[in-house]
C-alpha positions in Angstrom: 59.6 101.6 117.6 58.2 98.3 116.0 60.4 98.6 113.3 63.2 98.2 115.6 61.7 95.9 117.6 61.6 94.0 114.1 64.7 93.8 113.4 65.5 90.4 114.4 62.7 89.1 112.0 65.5 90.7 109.4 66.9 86.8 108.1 63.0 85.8 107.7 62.0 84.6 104.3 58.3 87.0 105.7 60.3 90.1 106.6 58.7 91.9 103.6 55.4 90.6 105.0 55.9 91.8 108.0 57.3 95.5 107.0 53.7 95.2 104.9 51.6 94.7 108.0 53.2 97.4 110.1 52.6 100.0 107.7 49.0 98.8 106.9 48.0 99.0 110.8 49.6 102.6 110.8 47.5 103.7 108.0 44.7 102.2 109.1 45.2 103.8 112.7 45.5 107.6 111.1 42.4 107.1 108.8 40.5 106.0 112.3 40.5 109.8 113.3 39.1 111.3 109.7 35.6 109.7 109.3 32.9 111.5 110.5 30.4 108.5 109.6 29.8 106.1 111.9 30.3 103.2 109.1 33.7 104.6 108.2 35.3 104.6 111.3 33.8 101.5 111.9 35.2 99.6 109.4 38.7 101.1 109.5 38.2 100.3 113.2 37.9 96.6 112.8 40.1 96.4 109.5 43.1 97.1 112.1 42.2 93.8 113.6 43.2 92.0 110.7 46.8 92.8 110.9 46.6 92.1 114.4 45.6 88.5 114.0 48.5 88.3 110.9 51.3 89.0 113.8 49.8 86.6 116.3 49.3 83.7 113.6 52.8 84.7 111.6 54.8 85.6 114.4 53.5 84.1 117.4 56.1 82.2 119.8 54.3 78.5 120.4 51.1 76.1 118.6 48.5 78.3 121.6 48.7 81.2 118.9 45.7 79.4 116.7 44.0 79.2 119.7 44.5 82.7 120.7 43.4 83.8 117.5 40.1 82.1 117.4 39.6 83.9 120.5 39.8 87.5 119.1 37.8 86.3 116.2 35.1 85.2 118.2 35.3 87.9 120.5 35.3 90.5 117.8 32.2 88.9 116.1 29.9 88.8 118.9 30.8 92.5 119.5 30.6 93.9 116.4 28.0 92.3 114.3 25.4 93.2 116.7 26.9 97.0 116.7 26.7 97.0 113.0 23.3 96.2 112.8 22.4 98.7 115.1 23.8 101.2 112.8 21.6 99.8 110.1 18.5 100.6 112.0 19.5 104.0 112.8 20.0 104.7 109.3 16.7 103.4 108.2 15.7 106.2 110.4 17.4 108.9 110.0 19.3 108.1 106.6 22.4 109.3 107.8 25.2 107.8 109.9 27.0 111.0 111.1 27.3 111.8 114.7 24.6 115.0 114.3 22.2 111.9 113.3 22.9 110.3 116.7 22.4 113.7 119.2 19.7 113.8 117.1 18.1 110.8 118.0 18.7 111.0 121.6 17.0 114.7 121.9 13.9 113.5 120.0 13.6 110.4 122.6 11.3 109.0 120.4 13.2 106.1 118.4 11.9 102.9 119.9 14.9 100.8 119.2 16.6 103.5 121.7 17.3 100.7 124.0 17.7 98.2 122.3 20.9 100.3 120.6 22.1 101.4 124.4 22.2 97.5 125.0 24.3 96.5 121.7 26.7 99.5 122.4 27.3 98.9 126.2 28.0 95.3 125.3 29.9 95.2 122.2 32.4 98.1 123.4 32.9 96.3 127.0 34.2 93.3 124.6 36.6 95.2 123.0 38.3 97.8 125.8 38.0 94.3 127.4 36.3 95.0 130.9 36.5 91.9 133.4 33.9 89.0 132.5 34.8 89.6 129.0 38.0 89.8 128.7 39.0 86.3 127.8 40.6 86.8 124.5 42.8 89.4 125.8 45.8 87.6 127.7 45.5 84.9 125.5 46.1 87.7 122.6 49.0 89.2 124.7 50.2 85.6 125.6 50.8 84.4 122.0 51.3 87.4 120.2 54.8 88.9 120.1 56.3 91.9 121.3 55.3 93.7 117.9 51.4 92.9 118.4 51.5 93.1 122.2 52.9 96.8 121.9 50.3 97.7 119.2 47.3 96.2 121.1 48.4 97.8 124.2 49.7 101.0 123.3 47.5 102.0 120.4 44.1 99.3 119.8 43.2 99.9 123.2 43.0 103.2 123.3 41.4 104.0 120.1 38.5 101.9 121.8 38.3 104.1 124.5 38.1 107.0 121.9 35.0 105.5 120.0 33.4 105.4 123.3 34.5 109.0 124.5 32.9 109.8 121.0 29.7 107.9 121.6 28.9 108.8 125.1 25.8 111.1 124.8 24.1 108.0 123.4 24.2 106.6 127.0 25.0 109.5 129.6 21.2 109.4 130.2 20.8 105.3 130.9 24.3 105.5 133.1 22.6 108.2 135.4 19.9 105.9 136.3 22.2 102.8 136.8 25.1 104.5 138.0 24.9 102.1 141.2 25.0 99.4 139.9 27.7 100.3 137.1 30.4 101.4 139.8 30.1 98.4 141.8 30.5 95.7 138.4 33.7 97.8 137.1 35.0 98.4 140.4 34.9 94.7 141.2 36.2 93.6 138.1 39.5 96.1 138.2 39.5 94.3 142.0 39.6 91.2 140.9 41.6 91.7 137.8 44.1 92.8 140.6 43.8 89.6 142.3 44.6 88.0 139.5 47.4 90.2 138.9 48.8 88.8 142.1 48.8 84.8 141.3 50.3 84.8 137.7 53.2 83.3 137.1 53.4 84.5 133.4 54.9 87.8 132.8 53.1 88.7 130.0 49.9 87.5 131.3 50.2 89.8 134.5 50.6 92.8 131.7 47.9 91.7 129.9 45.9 91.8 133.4 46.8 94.9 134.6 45.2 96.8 131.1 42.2 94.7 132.7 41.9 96.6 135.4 43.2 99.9 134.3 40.2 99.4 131.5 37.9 99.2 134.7 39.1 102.3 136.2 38.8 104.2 133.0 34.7 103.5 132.5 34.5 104.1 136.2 36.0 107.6 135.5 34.0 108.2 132.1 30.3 107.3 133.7 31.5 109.7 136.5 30.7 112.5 134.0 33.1 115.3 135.5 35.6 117.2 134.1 37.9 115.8 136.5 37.3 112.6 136.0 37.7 113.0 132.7 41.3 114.8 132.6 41.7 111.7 134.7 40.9 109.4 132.3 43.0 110.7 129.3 46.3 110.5 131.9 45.3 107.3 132.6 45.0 106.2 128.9 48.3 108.1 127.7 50.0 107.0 130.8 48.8 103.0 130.0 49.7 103.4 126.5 53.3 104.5 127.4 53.9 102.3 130.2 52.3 99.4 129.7 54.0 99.3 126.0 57.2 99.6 128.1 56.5 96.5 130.3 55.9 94.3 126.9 59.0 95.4 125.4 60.9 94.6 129.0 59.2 91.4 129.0 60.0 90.7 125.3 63.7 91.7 126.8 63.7 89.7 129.1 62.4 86.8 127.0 65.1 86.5 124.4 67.6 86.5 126.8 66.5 83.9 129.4 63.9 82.2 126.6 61.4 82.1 129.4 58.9 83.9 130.8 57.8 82.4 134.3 58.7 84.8 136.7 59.5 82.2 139.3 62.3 80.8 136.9 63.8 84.4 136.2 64.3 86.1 139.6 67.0 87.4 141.1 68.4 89.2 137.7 68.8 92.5 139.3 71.8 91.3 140.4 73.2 90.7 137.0 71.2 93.8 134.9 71.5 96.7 137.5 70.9 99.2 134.5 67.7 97.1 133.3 66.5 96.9 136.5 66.7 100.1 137.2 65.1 101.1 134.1 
């Protein structure tokens, strides 16, 4: 699909560049599911960043993109450097990074950075589903980036984020039991207000960008529920965002090169001209 999407790039002295970055983000995306090391899927896990922040700088649409772009750097620093060194510590424990080395820790009870790890992981993760109050860098990623980047970080980034924490949740089942309160009523009234947001943008791809917002909410508020409902719950939710809300970039992107705006105040009233887009 984002090779037809890129089509129009084909006159483009960067095409080749382009074809280079695709296929770099698709092999980083498969070798994201064969590490069993912490370390290895976390590096593959922020290497398919990189190409990321190539198709907002290379093929963004206005001058914003540079600023967009220091906002997913910054962002991704302050989540992951912290994360990193907290695998550091566990293997000066443990000397092992698998995911046996982590269940182990948790049964022992005994590691007296425990917390301190629960802390870095809750907070670093919540930057990158993005979860309201840190989700800055996120519309202003889906903003400036075009339809190729938007697709990927919706459809595919995303959700490999939810994955790393589906994979890590034993490490804080326990903590979210005890604060279960008050972790409910922060997501719930961030996917709230995402929604209220949702309802004063004038951007169409900012309202997207809004909606995985809260739809990120509503996912955490289903994983710390810890029930196998909830849980078949959450993967419909994340295959059924990954489908759909690709779909709504690439109708936006539509929409786009044929009206070159995106204001939704400026656009309206096309159903009456594309009855089969509309529909659609």
């Amino acid at each position: 699909m984002l090779f037809l999407l890129s089509f129009k790039y084909l006159k483009d002295f960067y095409f080749f560049r382009l074809k280079f970055v695709l296929v770099g983000l698709l092999f980083r995306l498969v070798v994201c599911f064969v590490f069993r090391r912490f370390l290895g899927f976390y590096v593959i896990f922020e290497f398919s960043l990189v190409p990321l922040l190539a198709l907002i700088l290379g093929w963004g649409y206005q001058v914003e993109r540079v600023r967009a772009s220091y906002y997913l750097f910054i962002y991704t620093i302050v989540g992951s450097l912290p994360l990193l060194f907290s695998f550091f510590l566990v293997f000066q424990i443990f000397s092992s990074l698998v995911w046996e080395g982590f269940q182990e820790m948790v049964q022992k009870s005994m590691f007296r950075f425990y917390f301190f790890i629960i802390f870095i992981f809750f907070v670093s993760l919540m930057v990158k589903l993005p979860i309201y109050l840190v989700h800055l860098w996120l519309p202003k990623a889906h903003v400036e980036a075009p339809a190729l980047g938007s697709i990927v970080l919706a459809a595919v980034l995303l959700k490999l984020r939810v994955y790393a924490f589906f994979r890590l949740f034993f490490l804080v089942s326990a903590q979210v039991n005890r604060t279960k309160d008050f972790l409910f009523s922060f997501l719930l009234f961030g996917s709230v207000f995402s929604a209220m947001i949702c309802l004063v943008q004038a951007d169409a791809k900012a309202l997207i960008a809004f909606s995985s917002v809260r739809h990120m909410g509503l996912v955490m508020v289903g994983l710390f529920t810890q029930r196998i409902f909830a849980l078949q719950g959450v993967w419909v939710i994340v295959l059924a965002h990954g489908f759909c809300s690709s779909a709504l970039f690439f109708l936006a992107n539509f929409n786009y090169e044929r009206n070159l705006r995106r204001q939704l105040f400026l656009v309206r009233g096309q159903g009456q001209r594309f009855y089969f887009v509309s529909l659609f």
